[in-house]
N, C-alpha and C positions, 0 to 999 in steps of 0.2 A: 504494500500500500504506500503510497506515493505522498505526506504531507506537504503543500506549495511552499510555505515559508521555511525550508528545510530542506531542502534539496537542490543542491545544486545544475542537477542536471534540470532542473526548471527555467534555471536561469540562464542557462547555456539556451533553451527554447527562444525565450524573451530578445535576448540579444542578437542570435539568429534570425528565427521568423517571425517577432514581434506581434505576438500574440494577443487580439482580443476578441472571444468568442469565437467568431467564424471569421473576424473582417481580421485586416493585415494594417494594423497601426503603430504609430512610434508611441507604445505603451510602457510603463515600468512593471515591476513583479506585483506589486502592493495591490497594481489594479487588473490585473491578469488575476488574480486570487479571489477578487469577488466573483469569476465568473468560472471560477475549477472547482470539478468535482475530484472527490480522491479518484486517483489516477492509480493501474495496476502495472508492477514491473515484474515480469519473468527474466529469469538470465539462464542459460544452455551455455556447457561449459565449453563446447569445443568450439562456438560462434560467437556469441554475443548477451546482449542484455536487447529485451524487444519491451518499451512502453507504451501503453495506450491512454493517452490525456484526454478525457472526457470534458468539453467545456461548457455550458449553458448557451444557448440559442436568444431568439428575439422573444421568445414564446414561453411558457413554463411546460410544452413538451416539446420543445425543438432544441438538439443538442448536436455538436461538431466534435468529434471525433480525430484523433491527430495519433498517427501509430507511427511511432518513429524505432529505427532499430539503430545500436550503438555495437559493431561488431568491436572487436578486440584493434580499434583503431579509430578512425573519426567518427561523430553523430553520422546515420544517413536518416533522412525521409521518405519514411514505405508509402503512406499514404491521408491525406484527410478527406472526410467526408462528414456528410449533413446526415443525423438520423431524427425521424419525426414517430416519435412512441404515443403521439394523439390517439391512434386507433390498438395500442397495445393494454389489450385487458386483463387483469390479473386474478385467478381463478384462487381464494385464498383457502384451502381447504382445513380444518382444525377438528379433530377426532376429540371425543368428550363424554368421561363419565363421572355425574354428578358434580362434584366439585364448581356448583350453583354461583356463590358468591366470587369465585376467579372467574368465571363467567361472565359476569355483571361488569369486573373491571376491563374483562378483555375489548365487552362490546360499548364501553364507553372509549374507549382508544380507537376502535375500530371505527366507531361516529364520528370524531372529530377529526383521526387522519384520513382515515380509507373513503368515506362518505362525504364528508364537508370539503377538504381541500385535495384530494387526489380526484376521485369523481371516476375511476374508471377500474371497478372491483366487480367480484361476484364472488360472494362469501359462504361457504359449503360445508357446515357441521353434521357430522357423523356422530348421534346420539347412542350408545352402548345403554342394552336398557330400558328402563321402563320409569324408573324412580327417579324422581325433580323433571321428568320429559316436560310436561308442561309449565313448569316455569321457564326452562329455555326456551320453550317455543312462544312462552309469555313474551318473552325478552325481548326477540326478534321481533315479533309483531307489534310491539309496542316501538321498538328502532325504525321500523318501516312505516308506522304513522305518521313520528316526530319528526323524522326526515326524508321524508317520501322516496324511502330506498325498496327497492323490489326485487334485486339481485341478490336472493339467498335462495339456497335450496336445506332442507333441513333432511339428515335420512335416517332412521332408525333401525337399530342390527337389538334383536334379542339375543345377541349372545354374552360369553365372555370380553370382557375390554382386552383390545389387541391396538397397539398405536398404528402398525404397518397392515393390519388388516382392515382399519379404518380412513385409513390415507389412499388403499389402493382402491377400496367402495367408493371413493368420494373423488378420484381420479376418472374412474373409468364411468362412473354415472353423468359424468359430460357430455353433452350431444349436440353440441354447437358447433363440431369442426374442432382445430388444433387449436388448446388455445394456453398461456403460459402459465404454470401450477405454479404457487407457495406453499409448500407444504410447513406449517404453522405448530406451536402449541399451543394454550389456554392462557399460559403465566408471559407468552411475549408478548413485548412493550415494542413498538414499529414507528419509523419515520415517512413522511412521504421522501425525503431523502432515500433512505430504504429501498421505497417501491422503485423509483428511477431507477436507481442502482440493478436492481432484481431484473427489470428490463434491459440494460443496455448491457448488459454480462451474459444476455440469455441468447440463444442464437437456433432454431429449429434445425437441428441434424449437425449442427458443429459445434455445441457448445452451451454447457450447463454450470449454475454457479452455486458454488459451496460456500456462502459468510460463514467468516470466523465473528459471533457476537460475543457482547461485552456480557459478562456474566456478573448480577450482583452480591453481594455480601448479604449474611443477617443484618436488618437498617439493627435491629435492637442493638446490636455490638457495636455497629458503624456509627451510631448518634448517642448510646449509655444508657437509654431509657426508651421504653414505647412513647412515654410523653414529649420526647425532644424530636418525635420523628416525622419528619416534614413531607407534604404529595409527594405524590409520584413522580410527577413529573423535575419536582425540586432535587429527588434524590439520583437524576441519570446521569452523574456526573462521571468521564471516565478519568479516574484517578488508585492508584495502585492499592489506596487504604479502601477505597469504596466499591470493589470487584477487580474482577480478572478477564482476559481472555479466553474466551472458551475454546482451545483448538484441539481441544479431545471429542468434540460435540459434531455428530454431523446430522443432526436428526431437522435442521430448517434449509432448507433447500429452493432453488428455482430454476427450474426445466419446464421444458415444452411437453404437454400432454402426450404428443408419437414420440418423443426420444424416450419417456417412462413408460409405453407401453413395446417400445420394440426394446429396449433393453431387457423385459421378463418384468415391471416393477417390484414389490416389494416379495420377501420369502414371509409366507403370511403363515409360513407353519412356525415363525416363532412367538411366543405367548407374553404376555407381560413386561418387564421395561427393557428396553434396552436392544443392541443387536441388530435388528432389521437394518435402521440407517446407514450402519456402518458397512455390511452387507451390498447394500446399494449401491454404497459409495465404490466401495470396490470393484463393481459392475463398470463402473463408469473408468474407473484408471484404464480396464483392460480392452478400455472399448476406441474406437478412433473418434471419440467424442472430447475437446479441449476440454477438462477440467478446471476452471477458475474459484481459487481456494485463495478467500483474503480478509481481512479484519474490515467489519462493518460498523462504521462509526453509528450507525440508523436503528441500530439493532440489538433490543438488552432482554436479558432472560431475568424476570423478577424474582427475587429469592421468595421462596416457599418450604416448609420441613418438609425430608423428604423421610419418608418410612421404609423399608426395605425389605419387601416379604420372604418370611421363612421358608417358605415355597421355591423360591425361584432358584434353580442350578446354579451352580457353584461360581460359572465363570460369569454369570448375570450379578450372582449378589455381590461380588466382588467390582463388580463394576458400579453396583448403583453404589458400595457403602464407600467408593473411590471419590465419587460424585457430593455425596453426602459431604466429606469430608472437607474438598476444595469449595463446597459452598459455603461456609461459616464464616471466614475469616482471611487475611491476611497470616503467611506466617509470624508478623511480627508482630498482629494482633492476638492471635492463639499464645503464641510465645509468653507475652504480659499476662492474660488469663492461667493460665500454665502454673506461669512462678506469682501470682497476684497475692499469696500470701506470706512468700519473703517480699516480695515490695511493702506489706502493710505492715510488716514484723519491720523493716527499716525505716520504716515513716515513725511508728510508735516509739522505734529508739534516739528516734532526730527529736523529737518531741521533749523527750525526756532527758535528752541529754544537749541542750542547745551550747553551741560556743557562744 
């Protein structure tokens, strides 16, 4: 992932082809930066480094594209062009059992960004179930009132909850032609930043993208109290005390509806957490499909307890109590919790023994 004010090879752009937007002006960095998106850099060891600078257009879906390749000697210019994602619709599919009130939060994010200011989604829950079914579907109907949204589909499976069996129900029950999947959870938090992103990384038969998201912390540990702990929206701050990268996560994904069904989509004989995605993702390294695997600034996975059932095979619970463990804290926030009562055992002796 490419930061503007950071990188030099940005500025090597500027100085060059004096970049702004799409037009070729005597611009500086400062103002090339209002109009850059994070930009992704591969490097291939026995050629080169290949960039692609995504810039922002005249429009809020018109964007230029600038793919420069830097072989093992001067910058070259492969190519720019104009892409217009006005007619690119986002199929957001999110699998769900009970867990009622992450629901409530999800679909109020989903209102303000996906409905109010993107304007160009269709939103596909897969209901496991029969218990709280009608207040979900409360939910939605009542979203589609307030904001005259009509693009959901709701489907219900009486079965067992399967996250990869409910992603491929809700994949393949599409009947509109090809059109570009998110595959989602309950507990993420999305930008229309995001969604752009999702679009101009997705490519039908060449090319599917993997965000690495920003994964948060317990707020309770991260603020000292429930009572100090500020919205949601207050606390998406990326900061090392306040979450992590999640690059062990491949489970939000955005591919083209035919490249998930000619790859085989998900293996739906695996059951309860974990495993499918990764599974998938594999599918994709071995396939002649570009894999785009990068840190999405638009993109956070809200902390929630996670519970880890006694049930699940060995190398699953191993994985979720892995999961469990990198969501709590920072190491040098666990570290203080840790030894929190030799810290209070030397505060009592500073006390008592003042110079």
């Amino acid at each position: 992932l490419l930061n503007c004010y950071k990188n030099d090879m940005l500025m090597d752009v500027v100085k060059v082809y004096k970049i702004r937007s799409h037009k070729l002006v005597n611009v500086g960095l400062a103002e090339v930066c209002m109009f850059y998106l994070p930009g992704i850099t591969r490097t291939e060891r026995d050629k080169g480094t290949l960039y692609e600078l995504t810039f922002r257009g005249d429009s809020t879906h018109e964007f230029r594209r600038l793919v420069l390749f830097r072989p093992f000697g001067p910058l070259l210019k492969v190519k720019s062009e104009k892409m217009d994602t006005a007619d690119v619709l986002i199929n957001i599919i999110v699998p769900l059992s009970r867990r009622t009130e992450k629901f409530r939060h999800f679909m109020h994010n989903f209102r303000e960004v996906s409905v109010r200011q993107d304007g160009r989604v269709h939103l596909t829950v897969v209901y496991f179930g029969k218990e709280q079914m009608s207040e979900v579907r409360s939910m939605l109907e009542n979203t589609s009132r307030e904001v005259n949204f009509k693009n959901y589909t709701l489907l219900q499976l009486d079965e067992e909850f399967s996250r990869g069996r409910g992603l491929d129900v809700g994949a393949r029950a599409w009947k509109g032609g090809n059109v570009l999947l998110f595959f989602c959870d309950v507990d993420i938090y999305f930008t229309t930043e995001f969604l752009n992103t999702c679009r101009l990384n997705t490519q039908p038969g060449k090319k599917v993208f993997y965000p690495v998201l920003f994964s948060q912390y317990n707020p309770t540990l991260i603020y000292g109290s429930p009572e100090h702990i500020p919205p949601v929206e207050q606390q998406l701050v990326i900061k090392k005390d306040t979450g992590f990268w999640r690059d062990f996560g491949f489970g939000m994904t955005c591919q083209y509806r035919s490249d998930f069904i000619n790859i085989g989509g998900f293996d739906i004989d695996i059951k309860g957490w974990g495993g499918e995605d990764v599974h998938l993702y594999r599918k994709y390294l071995h396939s002649n499909l570009l894999v785009v695997r990068a840190p999405s600034r638009g993109l956070f996975h809200l902390w929630h307890e996670k519970h880890c059932a006694d049930e699940l095979p060995p190398d699953q619970y191993r994985m979720c109590m892995q999961s469990k463990a990198m969501n709590e804290a920072s190491h040098g926030q666990l570290g203080m919790l840790f030894f929190r009562h030799e810290i209070e055992a030397h505060l009592r002796k500073q006390k008592q023994n003042p110079k």
